[in-house]
C-alpha positions in Angstrom: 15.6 44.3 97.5 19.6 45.1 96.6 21.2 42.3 95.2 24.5 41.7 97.5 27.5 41.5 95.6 30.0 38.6 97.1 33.6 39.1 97.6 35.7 37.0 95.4 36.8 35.1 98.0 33.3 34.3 99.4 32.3 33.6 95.4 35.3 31.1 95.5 34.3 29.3 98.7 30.5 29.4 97.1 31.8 27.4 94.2 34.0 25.0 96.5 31.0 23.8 98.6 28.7 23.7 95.0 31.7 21.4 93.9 32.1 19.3 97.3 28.3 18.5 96.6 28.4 16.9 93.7 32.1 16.0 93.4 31.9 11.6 93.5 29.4 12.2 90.6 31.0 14.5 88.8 34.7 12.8 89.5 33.0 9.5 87.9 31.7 11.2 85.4 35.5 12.9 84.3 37.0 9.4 85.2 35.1 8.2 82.4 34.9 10.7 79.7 38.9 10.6 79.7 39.2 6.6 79.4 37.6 6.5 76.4 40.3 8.0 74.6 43.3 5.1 76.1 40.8 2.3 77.0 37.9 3.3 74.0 34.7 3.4 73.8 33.9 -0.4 74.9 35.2 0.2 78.3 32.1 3.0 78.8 29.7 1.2 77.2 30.2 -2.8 76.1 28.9 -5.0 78.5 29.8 -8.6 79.3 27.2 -11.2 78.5 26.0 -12.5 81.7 26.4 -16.2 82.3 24.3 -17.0 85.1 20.7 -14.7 85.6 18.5 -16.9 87.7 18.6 -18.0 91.4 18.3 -21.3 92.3 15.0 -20.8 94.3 13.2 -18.9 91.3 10.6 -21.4 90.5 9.2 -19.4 87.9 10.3 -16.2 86.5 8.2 -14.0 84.1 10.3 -10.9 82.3 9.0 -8.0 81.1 10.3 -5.1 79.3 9.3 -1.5 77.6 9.4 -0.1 73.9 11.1 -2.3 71.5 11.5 -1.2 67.9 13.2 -2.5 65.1 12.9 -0.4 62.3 14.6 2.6 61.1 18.5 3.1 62.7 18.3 -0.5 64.5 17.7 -1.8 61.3 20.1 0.3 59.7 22.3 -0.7 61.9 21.8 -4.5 61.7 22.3 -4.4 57.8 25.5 -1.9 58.2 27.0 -4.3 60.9 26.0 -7.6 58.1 24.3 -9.1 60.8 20.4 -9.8 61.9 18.6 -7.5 63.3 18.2 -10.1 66.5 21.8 -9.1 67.3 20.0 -5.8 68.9 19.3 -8.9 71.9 22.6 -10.5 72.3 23.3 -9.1 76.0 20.0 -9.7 76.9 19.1 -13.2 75.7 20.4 -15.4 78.6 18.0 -13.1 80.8 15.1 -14.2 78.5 16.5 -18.2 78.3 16.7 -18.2 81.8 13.2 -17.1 82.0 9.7 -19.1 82.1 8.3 -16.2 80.1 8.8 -13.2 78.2 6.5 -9.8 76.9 7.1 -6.8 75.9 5.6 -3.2 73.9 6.7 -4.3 70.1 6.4 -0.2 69.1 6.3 -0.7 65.1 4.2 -2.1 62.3 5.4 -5.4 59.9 5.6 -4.3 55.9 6.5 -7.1 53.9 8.9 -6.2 51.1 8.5 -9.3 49.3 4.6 -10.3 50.1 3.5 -11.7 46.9 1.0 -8.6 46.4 4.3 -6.7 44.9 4.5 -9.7 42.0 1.5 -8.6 40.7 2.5 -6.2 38.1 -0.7 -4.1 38.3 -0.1 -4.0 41.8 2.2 -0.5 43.1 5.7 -1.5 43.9 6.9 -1.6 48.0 7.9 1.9 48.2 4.6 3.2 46.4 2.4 1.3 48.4 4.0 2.4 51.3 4.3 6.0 51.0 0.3 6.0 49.8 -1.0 3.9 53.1 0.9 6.4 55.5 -2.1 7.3 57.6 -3.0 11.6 56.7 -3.3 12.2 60.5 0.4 10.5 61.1 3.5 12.6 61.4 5.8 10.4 62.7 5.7 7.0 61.0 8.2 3.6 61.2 8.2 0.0 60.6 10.4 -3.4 60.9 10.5 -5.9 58.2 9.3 -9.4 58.7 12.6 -10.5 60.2 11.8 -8.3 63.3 9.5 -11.6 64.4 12.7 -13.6 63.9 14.7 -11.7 66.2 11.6 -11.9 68.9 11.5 -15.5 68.4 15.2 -15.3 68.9 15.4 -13.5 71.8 12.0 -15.8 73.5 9.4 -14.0 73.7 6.3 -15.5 74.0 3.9 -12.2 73.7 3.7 -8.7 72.9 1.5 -5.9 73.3 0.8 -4.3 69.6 -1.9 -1.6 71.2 0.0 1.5 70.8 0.3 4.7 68.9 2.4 3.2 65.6 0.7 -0.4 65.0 -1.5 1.0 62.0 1.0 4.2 60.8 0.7 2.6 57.4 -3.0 2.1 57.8 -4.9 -1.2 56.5 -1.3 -2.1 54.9 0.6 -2.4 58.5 -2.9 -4.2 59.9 -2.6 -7.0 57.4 0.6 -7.7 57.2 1.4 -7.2 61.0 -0.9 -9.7 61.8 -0.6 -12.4 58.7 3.3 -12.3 60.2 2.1 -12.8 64.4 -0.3 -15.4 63.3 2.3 -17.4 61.5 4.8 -16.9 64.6 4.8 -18.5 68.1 4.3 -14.8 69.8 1.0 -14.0 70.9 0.3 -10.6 69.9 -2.0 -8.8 72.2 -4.2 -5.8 71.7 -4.8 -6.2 68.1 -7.2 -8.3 65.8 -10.1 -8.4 63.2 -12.7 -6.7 65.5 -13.7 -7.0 68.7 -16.3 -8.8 70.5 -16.1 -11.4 67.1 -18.6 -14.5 67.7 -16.8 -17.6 68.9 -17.2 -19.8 65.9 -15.5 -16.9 63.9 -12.7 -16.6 66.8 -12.0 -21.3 65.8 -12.3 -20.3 62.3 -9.0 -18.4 62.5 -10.5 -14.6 63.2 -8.7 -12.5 66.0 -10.4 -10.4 69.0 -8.4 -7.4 69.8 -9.7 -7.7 73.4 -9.0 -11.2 73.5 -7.1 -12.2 77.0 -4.3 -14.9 77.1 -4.0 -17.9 79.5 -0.6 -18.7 80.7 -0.8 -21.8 83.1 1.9 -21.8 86.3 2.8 -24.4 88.6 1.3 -25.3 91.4 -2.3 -24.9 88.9 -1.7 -21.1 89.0 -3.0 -19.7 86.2 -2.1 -16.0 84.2 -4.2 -13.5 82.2 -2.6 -10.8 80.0 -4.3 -8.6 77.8 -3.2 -4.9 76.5 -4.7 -1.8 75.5 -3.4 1.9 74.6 -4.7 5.1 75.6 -2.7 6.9 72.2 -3.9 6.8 69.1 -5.0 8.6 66.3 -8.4 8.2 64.3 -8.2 5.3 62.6 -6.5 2.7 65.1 -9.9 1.1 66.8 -10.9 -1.7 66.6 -14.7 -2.0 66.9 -17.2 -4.5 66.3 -16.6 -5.5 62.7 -13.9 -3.3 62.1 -10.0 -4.5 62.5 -7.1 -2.4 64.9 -6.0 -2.2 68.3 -7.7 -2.1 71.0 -7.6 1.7 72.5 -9.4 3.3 75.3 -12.4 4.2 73.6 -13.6 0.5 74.1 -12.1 0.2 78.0 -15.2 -0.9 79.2 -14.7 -4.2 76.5 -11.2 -4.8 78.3 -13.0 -4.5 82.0 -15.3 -6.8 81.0 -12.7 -9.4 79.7 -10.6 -9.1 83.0 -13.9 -9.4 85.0 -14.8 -12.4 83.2 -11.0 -13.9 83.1 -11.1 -13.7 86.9 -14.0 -15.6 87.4 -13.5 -19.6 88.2 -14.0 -21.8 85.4 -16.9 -23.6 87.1 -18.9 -20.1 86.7 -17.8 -19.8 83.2 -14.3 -17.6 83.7 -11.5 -18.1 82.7 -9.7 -19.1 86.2 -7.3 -17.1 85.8 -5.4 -16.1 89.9 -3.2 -13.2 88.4 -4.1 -10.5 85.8 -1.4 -8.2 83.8 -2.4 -5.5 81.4 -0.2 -3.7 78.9 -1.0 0.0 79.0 0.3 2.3 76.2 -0.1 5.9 77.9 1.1 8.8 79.3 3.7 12.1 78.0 6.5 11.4 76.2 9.9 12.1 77.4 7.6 12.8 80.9 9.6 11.2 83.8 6.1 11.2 85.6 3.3 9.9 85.4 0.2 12.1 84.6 -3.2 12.3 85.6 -4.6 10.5 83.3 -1.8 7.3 83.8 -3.3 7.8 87.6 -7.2 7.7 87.2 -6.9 4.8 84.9 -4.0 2.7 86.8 -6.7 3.0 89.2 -9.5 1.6 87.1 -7.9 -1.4 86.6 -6.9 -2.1 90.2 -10.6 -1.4 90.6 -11.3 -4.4 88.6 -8.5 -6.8 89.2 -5.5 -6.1 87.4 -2.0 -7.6 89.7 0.3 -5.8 87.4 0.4 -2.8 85.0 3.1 -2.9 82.4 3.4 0.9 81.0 4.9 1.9 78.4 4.9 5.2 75.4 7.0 7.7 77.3 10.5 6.3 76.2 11.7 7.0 79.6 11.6 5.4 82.9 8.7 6.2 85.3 8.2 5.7 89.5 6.5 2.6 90.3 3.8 2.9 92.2 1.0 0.6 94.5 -2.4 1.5 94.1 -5.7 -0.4 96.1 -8.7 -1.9 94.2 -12.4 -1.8 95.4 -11.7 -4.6 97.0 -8.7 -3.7 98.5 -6.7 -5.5 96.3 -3.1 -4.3 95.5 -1.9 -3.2 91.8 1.5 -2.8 91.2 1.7 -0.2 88.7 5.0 -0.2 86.2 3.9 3.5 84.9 7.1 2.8 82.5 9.8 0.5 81.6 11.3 3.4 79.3 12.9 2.2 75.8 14.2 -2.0 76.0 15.1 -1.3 72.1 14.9 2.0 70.4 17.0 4.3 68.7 16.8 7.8 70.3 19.6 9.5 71.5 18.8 11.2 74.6 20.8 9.7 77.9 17.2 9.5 79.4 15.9 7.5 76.5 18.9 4.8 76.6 18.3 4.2 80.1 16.5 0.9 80.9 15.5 -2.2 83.2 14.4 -5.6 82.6 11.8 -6.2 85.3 11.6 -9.9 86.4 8.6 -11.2 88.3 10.0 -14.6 90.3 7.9 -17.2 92.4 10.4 -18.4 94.9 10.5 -22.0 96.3 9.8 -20.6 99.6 6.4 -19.3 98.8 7.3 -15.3 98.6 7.1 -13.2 95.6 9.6 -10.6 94.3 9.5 -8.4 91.3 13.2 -7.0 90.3 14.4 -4.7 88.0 18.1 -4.9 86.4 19.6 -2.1 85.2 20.1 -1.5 81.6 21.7 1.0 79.1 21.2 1.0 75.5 23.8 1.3 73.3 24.6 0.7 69.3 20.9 -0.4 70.0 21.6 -2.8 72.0 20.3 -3.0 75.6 22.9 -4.6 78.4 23.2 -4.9 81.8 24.8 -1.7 82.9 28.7 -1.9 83.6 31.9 -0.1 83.7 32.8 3.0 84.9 29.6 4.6 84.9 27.3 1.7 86.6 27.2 2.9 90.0 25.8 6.5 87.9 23.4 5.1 85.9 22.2 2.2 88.5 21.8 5.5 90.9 19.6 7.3 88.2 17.5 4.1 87.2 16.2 3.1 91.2 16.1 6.5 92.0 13.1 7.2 89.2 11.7 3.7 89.4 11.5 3.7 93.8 11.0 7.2 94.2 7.1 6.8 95.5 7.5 3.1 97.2 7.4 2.9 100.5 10.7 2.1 102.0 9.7 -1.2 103.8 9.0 -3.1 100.5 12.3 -2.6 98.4 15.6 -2.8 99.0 18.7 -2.9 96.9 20.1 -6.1 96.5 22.7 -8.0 94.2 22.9 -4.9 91.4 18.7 -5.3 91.4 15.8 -3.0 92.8 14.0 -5.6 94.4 10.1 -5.3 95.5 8.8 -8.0 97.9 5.2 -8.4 96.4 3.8 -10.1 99.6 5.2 -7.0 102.0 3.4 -4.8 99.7 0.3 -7.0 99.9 0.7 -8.0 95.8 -1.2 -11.0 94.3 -1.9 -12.0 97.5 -2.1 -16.1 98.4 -1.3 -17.1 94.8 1.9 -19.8 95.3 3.2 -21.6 92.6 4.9 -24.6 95.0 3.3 -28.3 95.4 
C-alpha cells in the first residue's frame, strides 16, 4: 500500500489534536519541572508529615506494605545524612502509630560487623567473611546491618516476611545472623527458621519452623493467621526437614497444610484462626502484571483459605485482583505493593502505597491504599504539584481488573469495600 504523505498543514493539525490529548498531563508535568528551579526540589518531592491518619470509626486497622531494604544507598545515605537509618520512615511513621498492626517484605539479609566471631583472631575479618559466604549461584547480592531491626522497631512493625530471593545471598552467614538478630527483636519474622516441620519440644526449646503461622488475636475474639512463602530462589534457600532457610515453593504443600490446620477451631485441634494472610514473594521484575504463574498459585491459596495475599518481588505496583476458593470463598489478591523502601531509580520503582485493612465500628470492612512516592529513600504520602499524576498512575495499576461496584476513590485513597466484594465474609471485630 502507498504511504500518503500529509500536507504540512494537516501534519500540524495531527500534532495539535496529539497535543490536546494529553495536554493537563503534560502541562502538570512542565508546571513542575520548571518550579524546581525558583521553589527547589522540596516543592516536587518533600512531603508534609501527616498529623492525623486514622478515622474515628476504624476499630482496628492492620497496614501492610511491599519491598523494604536497607542496605546499600539507603544505608549510604543514612550515614552521609549522620542520621539512623530509621529516618528512611519518618513520613510514614504516624501511619504505622496509628495502626493496630504492621508487616511488610524485609528484602535483605542481617551481617553483623561487630558479632563477636570477628574477635577471634583466627577467625577472617568482616569483609573476608563476607565476600567468601556470597552464595556461587548469586549475582546480585545486599544486606543491612543490625540497626535495620532498629529502624523496624522504630517505625512499628510487628512482622515481616524474610521468604524471598536475597534472605540467604551470603549463605549460612546471613541465615545465622538474620535470625540471632529477629529472635532478639519484637518482630516476628515469617518464612524463615531452623527447618521445617521441627518436633514441638524442639520448637519450646527455642528452634524456629520456617512454615510456622502466627496468631494475631482481634477484638470481638477475631483471631489472624499470617504466614509467608516465596516462589524465587536459588539453590540453596530451602528450608527442609533438618535443614535451616526460607520457606520456598518447593515445600507449598507444608504451607497448605499449616493454613488448613490454622483454620480449623481450636476444639478440633486448629488454630482458630477466622482470617488468613500469606506473604508471597513471586512474579517478573519490573512486570507491571502479573504472570501465570502469580495467577495459578493466587488461586491455590484461595483454594485453601487464604483472605488476603500480600505480593511482593517485582519492585513495581501490580492490579489487584479477587479470586474464588473451592469453597467459594473470596481472596483478595495484592499481586504487588511495588518498593515501600528501596533504592532504584526508575519512576516506576519509587512509586508506592501503603495498603490499610480497617474493621469499622459499623461492622463493614475496607481495605485502602494511600499513595506514596519514594524519594532520598524515603517513602511519603504523595504531594505537590505532581500528586494528582502520580495518584492517577498508582489507582489506575492497582484498580485496573476490579470490578467497578467495589471501589471507589475517596479522601486521596483507593478504597475496596471487602463485604461488596464478598471478602472475609461474617468476621466482625465489634462487641
Amino acid at each position: 500500500m502507498k504511504k500518503r504523505h500529509l500536507a504540512f498543514t494537516d501534519r500540524l493539525k495531527l500534532k495539535q489534536l496529539q497535543h490536546r490529548k494529553h495536554a493537563v498531563r503534560d502541562s502538570i508535568i512542565a508546571l513542575a519541572l520548571l518550579s524546581v528551579p525558583f521553589f527547589g526540589h522540596h516543592l516536587i518531592f518533600a512531603s508534609d508529615t501527616p498529623s492525623n491518619t486514622r478515622d474515628d470509626d476504624v476499630v482496628y486497622r492492620m497496614s501492610m506494605t511491599g519491598d523494604i531494604m536497607l542496605g546499600r544507598h539507603v544505608h549510604d545515605a543514612a550515614v552521609q545524612s549522620r542520621e539512623h537509618v530509621s529516618r528512611t520512615f519518618d513520613y510514614v511513621r504516624p501511619f504505622f502509630d496509628e495502626s493496630d498492626y504492621v508487616t511488610g517484605n524485609f528484602e535483605s539479609p542481617i551481617l553483623d560487623p561487630d558479632h563477636e566471631r570477628y574477635d577471634d583472631p583466627d577467625h577472617d575479618d568482616f569483609e573476608t567473611h563476607k565476600e567468601a559466604s556470597i552464595l556461587p549461584n548469586k549475582h546480585i547480592t545486599f544486606f543491612a546491618e543490625p540497626w535495620a531491626i532498629d529502624a523496624l522497631e522504630y517505625a512499628g512493625f510487628d512482622s515481616v516476611s524474610l521468604a524471598n530471593n536475597h534472605t540467604l545471598d551470603y549463605g549460612d552467614l546471613s541465615f545465622t545472623d538474620t535470625l540471632e538478630h529477629f529472635n532478639a527483636s519484637d518482630i516476628d519474622a515469617l518464612g524463615i527458621g531452623d527447618a521445617i516441620n521441627i518436633p514441638e519440644d524442639e520448637v519450646e526449646g527455642g528452634a524456629v519452623d520456617a512454615a510456622d503461622v502466627k496468631y494475631v488475636d482481634l477484638p470481638g475474639g477475631v483471631r489472624m493467621a499470617i504466614a509467608a512463602y516465596t516462589e524465587i530462589k536459588v539453590e540453596g534457600f530451602d528450608a527442609r526437614e533438618y535443614v535451616g532457610g526460607v520457606l520456598t515453593h518447593e515445600n507449598i504443600e507444608v504451607l497448605r497444610d499449616r493454613m488448613i490446620e490454622a483454620k480449623l477451631p481450636e476444639s478440633e485441634g486448629g488454630g482458630g484462626a477466622d482470617i488468613m494472610v500469606v506473604h508471597v514473594h513471586w512474579g517478573q521484575e519490573y512486570q507491571v502484571g502479573y504472570n501465570d504463574d502469580q495467577e495459578e498459585k493466587a488461586q491455590y491459596l484461595a483454594n485453601f483459605g487464604a483472605d488476603l495475599v500480600i505480593g511482593h518481588h517485582s519492585h513495581v505496583l501490580e492490579p489487584i485482583t479477587v479470586v474464588e476458593g473451592l469453597e467459594g470463598n473470596q481472596t483478595l489478591v495484592m499481586n504487588s505493593l511495588g518498593n515501600f523502601v528501596f533504592d532504584q531509580g526508575w519512576s516506576r520503582t519509587k512509586e508506592t502505597a501503603l495498603a490499610q485493612l480497617d474493621f469499622l465500628e459499623n461492622g463493614s470492612k475496607e481495605l485502602s491504599f494511600v499513595p506514596m512516592y519514594i524519594s532520598d529513600t524515603k517513602p511519603a504520602e504523595t504531594s505537590g504539584p505532581l500528586k494528582a499524576y502520580r495518584d492517577f498512575r498508582i489507582f489506575r495499576t492497582l484498580n485496573k481488573e476490579l470490578d467497578p461496584s467495589i471501589w471507589e476513590k475517596r479522601d486521596g485513597r483507593l478504597v475496596i469495600d471487602l463485604d461488596e466484594a464478598g471478602i472475609m465474609e461474617g468476621v466482625d471485630v465489634t462487641p
